[in-house]
C-alpha positions as a Markdown table, in Angstrom:
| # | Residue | x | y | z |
|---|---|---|---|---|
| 1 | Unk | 155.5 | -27.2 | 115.9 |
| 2 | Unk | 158.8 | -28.7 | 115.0 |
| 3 | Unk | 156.8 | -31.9 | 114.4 |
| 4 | Unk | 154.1 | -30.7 | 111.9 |
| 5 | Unk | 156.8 | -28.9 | 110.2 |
| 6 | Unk | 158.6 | -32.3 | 109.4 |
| 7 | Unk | 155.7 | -34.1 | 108.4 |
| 8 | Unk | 155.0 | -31.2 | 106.1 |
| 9 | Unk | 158.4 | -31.5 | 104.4 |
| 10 | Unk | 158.0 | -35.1 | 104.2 |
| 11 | Unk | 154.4 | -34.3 | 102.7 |
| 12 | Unk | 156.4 | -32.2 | 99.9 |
| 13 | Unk | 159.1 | -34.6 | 99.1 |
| 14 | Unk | 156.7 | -37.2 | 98.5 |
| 15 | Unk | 155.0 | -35.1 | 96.2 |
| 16 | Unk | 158.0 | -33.7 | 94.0 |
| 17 | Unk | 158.8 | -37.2 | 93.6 |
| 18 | Unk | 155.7 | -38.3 | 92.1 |
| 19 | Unk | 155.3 | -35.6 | 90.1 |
| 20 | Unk | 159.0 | -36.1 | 89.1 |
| 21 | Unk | 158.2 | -40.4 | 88.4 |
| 22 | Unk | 154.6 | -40.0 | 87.6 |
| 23 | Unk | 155.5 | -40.4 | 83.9 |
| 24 | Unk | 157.5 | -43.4 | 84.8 |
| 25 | Unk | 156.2 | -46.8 | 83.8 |
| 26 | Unk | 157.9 | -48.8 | 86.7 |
| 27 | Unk | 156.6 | -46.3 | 89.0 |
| 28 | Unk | 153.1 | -46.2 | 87.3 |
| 29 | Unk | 152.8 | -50.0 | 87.8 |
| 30 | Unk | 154.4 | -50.2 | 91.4 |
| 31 | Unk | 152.1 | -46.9 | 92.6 |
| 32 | Unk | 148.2 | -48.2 | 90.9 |
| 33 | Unk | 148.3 | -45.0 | 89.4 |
| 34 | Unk | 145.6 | -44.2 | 86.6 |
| 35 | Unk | 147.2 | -43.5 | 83.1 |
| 36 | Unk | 146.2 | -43.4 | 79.7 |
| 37 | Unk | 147.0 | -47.2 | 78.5 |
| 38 | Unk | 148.2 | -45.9 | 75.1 |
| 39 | Unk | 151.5 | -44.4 | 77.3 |
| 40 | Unk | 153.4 | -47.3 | 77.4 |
| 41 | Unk | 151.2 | -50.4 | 78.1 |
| 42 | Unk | 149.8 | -51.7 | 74.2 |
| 43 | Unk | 151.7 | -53.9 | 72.2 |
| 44 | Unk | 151.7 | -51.8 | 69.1 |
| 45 | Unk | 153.3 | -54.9 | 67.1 |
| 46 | Unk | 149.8 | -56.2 | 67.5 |
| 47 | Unk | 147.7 | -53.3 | 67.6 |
| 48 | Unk | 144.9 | -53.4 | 64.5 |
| 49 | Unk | 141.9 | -51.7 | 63.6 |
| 50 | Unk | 139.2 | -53.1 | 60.9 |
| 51 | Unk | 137.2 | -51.2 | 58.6 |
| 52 | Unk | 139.4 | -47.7 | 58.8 |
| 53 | Unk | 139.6 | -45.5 | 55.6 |
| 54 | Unk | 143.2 | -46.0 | 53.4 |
| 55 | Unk | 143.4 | -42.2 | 53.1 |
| 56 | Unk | 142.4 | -41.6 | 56.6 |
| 57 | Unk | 143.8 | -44.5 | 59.3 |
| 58 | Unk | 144.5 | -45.9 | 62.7 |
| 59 | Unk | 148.1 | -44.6 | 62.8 |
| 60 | Unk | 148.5 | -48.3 | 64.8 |
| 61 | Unk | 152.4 | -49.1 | 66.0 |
| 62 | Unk | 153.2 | -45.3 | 66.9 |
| 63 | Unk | 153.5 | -44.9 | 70.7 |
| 64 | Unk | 151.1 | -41.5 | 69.4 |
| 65 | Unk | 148.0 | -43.5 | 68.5 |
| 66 | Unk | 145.4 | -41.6 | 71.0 |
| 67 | Unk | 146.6 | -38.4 | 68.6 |
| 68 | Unk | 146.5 | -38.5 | 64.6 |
| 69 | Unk | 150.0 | -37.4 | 63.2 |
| 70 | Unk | 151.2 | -37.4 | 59.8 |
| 71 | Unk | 148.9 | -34.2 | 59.4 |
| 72 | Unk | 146.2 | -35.7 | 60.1 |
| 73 | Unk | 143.3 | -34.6 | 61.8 |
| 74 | Unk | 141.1 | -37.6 | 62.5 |
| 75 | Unk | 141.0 | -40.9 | 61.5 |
| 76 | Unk | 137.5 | -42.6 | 59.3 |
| 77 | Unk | 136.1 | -45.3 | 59.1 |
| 78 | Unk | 135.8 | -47.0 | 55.3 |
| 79 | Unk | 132.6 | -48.1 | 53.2 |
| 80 | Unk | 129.8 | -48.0 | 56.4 |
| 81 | Unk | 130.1 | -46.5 | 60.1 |
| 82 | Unk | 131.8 | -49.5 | 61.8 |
| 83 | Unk | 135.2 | -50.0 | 63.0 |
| 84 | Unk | 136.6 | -53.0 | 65.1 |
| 85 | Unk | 140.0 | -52.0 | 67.1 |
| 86 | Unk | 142.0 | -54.2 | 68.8 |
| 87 | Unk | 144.2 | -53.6 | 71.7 |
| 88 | Unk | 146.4 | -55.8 | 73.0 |
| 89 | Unk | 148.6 | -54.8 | 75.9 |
| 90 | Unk | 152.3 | -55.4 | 77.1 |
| 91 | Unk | 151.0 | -56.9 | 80.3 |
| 92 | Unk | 147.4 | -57.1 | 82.5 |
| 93 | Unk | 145.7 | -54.5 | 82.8 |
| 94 | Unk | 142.6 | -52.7 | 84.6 |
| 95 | Unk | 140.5 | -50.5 | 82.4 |
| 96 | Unk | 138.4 | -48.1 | 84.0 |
| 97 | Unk | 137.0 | -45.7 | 81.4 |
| 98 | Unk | 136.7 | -45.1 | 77.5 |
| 99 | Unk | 136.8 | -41.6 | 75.4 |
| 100 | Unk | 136.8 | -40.1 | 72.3 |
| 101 | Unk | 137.1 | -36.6 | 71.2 |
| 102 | Unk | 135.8 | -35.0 | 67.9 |
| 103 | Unk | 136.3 | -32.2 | 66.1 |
| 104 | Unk | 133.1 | -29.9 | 66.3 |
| 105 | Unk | 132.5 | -30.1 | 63.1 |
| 106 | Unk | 132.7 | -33.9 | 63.1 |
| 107 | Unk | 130.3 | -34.3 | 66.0 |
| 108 | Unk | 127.6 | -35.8 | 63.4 |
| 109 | Unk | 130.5 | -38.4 | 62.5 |
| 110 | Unk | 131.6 | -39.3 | 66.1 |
| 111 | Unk | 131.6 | -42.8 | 67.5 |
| 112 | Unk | 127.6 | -43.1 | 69.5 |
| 113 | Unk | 127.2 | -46.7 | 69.9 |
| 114 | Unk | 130.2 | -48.7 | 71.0 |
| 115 | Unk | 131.2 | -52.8 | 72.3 |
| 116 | Unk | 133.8 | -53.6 | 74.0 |
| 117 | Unk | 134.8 | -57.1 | 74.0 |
| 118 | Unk | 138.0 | -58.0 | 76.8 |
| 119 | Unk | 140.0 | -61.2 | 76.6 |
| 120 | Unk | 139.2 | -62.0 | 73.3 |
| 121 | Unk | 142.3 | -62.7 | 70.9 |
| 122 | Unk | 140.3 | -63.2 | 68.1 |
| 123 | Unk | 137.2 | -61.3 | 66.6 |
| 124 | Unk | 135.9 | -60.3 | 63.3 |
| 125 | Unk | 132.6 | -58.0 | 62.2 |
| 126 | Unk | 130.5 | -60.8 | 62.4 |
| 127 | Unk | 131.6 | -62.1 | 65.5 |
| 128 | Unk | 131.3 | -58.6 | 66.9 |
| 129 | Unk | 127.9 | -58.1 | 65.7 |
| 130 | Unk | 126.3 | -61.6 | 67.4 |
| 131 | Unk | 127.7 | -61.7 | 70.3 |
| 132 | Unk | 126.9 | -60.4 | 73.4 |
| 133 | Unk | 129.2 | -57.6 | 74.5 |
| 134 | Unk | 130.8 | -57.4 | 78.2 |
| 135 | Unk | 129.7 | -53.5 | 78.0 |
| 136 | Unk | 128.2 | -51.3 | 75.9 |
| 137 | Unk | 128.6 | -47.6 | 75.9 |
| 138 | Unk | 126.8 | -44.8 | 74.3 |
| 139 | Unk | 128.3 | -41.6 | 73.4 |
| 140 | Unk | 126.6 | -38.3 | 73.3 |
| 141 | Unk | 128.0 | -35.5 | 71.1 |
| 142 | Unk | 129.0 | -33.6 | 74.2 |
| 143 | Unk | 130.9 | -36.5 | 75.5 |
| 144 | Unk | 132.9 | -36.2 | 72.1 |
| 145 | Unk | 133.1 | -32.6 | 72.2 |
| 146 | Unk | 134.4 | -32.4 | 75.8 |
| 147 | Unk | 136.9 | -36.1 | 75.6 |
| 148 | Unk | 134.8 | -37.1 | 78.4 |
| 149 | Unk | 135.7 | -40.9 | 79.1 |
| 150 | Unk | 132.7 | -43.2 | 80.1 |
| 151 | Unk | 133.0 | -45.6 | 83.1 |
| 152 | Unk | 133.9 | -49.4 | 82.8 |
| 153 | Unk | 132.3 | -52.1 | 84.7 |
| 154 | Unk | 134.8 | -52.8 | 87.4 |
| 155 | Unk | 134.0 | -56.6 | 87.6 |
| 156 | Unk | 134.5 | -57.3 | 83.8 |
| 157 | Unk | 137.6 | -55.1 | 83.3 |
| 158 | Unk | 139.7 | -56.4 | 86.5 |
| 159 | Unk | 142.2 | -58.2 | 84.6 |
| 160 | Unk | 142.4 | -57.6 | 80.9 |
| 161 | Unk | 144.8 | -58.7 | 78.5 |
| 162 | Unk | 143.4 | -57.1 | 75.6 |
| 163 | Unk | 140.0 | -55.4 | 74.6 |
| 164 | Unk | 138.2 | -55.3 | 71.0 |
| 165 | Unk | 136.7 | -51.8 | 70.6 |
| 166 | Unk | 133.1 | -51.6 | 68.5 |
| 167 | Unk | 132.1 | -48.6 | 66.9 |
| 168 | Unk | 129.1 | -49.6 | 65.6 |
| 169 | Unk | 127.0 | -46.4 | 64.8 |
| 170 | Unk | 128.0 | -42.6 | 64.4 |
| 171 | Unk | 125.9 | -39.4 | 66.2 |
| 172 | Unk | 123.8 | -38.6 | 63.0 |
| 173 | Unk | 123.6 | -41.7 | 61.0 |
| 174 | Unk | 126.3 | -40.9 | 58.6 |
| 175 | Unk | 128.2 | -43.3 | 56.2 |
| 176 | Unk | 131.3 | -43.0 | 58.1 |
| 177 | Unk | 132.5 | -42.9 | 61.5 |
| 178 | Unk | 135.2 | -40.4 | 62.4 |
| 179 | Unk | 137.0 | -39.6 | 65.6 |
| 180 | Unk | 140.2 | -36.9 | 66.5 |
| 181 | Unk | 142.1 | -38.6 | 69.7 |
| 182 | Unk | 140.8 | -41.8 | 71.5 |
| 183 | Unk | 141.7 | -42.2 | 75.9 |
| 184 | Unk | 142.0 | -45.3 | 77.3 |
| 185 | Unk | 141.8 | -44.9 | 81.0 |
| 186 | Unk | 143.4 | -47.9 | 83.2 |
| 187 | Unk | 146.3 | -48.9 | 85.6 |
| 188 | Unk | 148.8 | -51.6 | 84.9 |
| 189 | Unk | 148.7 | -54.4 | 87.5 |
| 190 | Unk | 152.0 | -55.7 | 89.6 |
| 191 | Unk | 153.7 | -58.6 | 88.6 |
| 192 | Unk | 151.0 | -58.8 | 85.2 |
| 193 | Unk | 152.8 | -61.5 | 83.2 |
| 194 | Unk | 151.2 | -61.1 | 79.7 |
| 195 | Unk | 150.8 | -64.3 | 78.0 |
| 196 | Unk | 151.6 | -65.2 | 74.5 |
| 197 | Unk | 149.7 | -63.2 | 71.2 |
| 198 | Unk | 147.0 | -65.1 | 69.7 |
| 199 | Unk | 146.0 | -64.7 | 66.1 |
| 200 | Unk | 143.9 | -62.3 | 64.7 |
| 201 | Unk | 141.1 | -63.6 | 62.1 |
| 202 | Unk | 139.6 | -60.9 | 61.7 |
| 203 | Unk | 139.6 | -59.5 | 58.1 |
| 204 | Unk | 139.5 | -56.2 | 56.9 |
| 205 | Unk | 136.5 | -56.0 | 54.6 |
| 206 | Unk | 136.6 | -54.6 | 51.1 |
């Protein structure tokens, strides 16, 4: 008895000091753990998004970027549905899963089809639209109304310095694309030395 009741202590220090470093990035990196990326793994000096509305944008470089601020409620897309994210991270990654959520009465608006393109510094619209994709996802409005995050092929999203995000259609055909938060799902990899920023060609359109 004496035994089992010292393993069970153990058991419960173990676990007030994760939940007590589970926020921690050192920890986060040393344990595997799954996290949302956008906590302290993207390079927000880098960060970009192409095609987003002036009135309603990416609010890129703010450590908030899965969540509008600034009273914001979503960010838009500007003159069709597509928008070309880029996400550079602060060291190698794994991603494991994609999501967006939408406000209900956005759901027409929400992301459907999207691309994702790893390991590539440099990408524009056209780039994005002839070649082929490492994965493509496709979003149902439930997906958007719940922030449910789609799986990532394991193989192709082992060890990712960055990743180009797609949007290339909306739920109900609309002119523009809107979405409310965006998850990144992933776990930083020990010892991921990050190597140096590339350019970005990519141009936003008028």
């Amino acid at each position: 008895m004496d035994g089992l009741g010292g393993g069970d202590e153990d058991a419960e220090r173990r676990q007030l000091l994760h939940d007590a470093l589970k926020h921690n990035k050192d920890y986060q990196i040393a344990e595997g753990l799954t996290v949302n990326l956008f906590d302290g793994f993207v390079d927000w000096k880098n960060f970009h998004c192409l095609g987003q509305s002036a009135d309603h944008p990416f609010p890129h470089m703010d450590p908030r970027a899965r969540t509008t601020h600034r009273g914001q409620t979503y960010v838009e897309s500007d003159t069709d549905a597509e928008m070309l994210i880029f996400i550079p991270f602060n060291q190698k990654v794994t991603l494991q899963s994609l999501g967006f959520t939408v406000l209900s009465s956005h759901l027409s608006f929400g992301p459907r089809t999207v691309y994702l393109f790893p390991n590539r510094w440099s990408l524009d619209f056209d780039d994005a639209l002839t070649t082929d994709p490492a994965q493509t996802l496709t979003f149902t409005r439930e997906d958007l109304a719940d922030g449910t995050a789609l799986s990532l092929s394991a193989a192709k999203f082992s060890c990712v310095d960055c990743v180009w995000v797609f949007v290339a259609s909306n739920q109900g055909g609309e002119e523009v694309t809107r979405m409310s938060k965006m998850g990144l799902l992933g776990r930083p990899l020990k010892d991921g030395s990050h190597q140096k920023l590339g350019g970005i060609r990519g141009m936003m359109r008028a």
